[in-house]
C-alpha positions in Angstrom: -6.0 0.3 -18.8 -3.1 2.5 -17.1 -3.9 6.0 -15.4 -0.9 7.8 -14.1 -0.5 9.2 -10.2 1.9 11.5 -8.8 4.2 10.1 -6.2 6.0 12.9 -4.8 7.8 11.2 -2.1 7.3 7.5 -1.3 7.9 7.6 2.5 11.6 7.1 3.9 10.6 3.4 4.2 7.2 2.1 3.1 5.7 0.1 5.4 2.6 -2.9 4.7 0.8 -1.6 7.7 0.8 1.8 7.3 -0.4 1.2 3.6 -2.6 -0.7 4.6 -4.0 1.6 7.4 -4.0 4.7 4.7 -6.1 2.5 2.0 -8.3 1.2 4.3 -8.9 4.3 5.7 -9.3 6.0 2.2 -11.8 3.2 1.4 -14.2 3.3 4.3 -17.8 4.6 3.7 -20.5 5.5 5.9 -23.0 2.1 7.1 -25.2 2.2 4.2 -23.3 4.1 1.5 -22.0 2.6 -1.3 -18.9 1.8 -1.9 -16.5 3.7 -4.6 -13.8 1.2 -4.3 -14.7 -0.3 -7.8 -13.6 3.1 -9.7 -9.7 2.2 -8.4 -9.7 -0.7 -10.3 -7.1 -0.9 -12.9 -3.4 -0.2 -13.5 -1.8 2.7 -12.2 1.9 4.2 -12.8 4.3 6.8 -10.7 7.3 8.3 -10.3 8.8 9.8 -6.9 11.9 9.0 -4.7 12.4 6.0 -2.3 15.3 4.8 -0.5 15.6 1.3 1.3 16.7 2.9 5.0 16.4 6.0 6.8 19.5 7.5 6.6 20.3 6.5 2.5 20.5 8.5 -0.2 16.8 8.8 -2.1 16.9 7.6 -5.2 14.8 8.4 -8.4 11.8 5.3 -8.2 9.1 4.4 -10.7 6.2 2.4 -9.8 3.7 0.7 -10.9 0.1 -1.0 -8.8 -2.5 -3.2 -10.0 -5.5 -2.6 -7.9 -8.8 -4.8 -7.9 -11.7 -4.1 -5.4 -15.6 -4.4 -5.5 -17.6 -3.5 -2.8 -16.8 -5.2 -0.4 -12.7 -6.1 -0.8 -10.0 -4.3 -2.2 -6.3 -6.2 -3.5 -3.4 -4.4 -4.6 0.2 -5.6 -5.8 2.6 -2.7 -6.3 6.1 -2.9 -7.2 8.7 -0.1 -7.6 12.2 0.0 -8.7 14.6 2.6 -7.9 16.9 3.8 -10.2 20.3 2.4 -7.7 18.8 -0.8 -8.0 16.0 -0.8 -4.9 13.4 -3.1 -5.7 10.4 -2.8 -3.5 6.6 -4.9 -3.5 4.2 -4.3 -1.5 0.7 -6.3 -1.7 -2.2 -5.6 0.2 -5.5 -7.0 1.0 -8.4 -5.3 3.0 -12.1 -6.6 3.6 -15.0 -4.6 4.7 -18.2 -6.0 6.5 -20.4 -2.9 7.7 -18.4 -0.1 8.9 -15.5 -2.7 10.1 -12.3 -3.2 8.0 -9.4 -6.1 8.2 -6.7 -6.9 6.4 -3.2 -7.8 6.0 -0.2 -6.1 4.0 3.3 -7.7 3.1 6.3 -5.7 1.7 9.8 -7.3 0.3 12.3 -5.2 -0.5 15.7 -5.5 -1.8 19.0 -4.2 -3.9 18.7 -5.5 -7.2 22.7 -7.2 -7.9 23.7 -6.6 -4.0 23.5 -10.4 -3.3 21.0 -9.6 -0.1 18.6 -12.0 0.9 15.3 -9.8 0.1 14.1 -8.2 3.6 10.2 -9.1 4.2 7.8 -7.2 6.7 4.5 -8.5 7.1 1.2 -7.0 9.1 -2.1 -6.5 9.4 -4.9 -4.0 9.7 -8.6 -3.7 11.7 -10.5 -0.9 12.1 -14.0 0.4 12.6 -15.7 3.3 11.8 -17.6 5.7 14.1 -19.5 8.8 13.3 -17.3 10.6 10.8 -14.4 9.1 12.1 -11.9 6.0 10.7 -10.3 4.4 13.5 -7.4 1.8 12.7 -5.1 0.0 14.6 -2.0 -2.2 12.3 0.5 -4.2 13.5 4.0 -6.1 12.2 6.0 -8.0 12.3 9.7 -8.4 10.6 
């Protein structure tokens, strides 16, 4: 199963944590609610701009994620190429007990051809929610 998603800009330099952070916070229902995750399930495809540091050029990137989440943990393994040869993964895994989240994200990216070892950045995510708020708190390390 594919469905299609518009990436208009992946960010300057997409980060595990704060992927993380956004999904889990996306995810997140009330105490007592039930959980939606299940309806991301499947394979998704994209298309935006990406470049491997701040100051590059952006360059045209397609992507592609295969997410997998029931009610109570979500996975995800995306991986985008860039049309001057960036090659970026980024997998995530988030749990959720009661309105409490953790996880950890991992992201390797590198220059298809350059002859670079690939560049890994690893973290994790925890967050609780209260009220109508998501709280989250990442960290990482390179």
């Amino acid at each position: 199963m594919f469905r299609s998603f518009s990436v208009h800009r992946l960010c300057h330099r997409l980060r595990a944590p704060l992927a993380a952070a956004v999904a889990g916070w996306i995810a997140l229902t009330p105490a007592g609610a039930e959980s939606k995750l299940p309806e991301f399930n499947g394979r998704w495809t994209g298309s935006g701009t990406d470049r491997n540091l701040p100051f590059a050029t952006p360059q045209p990137t397609q992507c592609q994620i295969r997410l997998t989440a029931d009610l109570t943990h979500l996975t995800s393994d995306m991986e985008c190429n860039g049309n001057a040869g960036l090659n970026k993964r980024v997998r995530l895994s988030i749990s959720f007990t009661g309105n409490t989240f953790t996880g950890s994200a991992e992201q390797t990216s590198v220059v298809r051809g350059s002859g670079a070892t690939p560049k890994r950045r690893a973290g994790t995510v925890a967050g609780v929610r209260t009220g109508e708020r998501r709280n989250s708190r990442s960290s990482s390390a390179a």
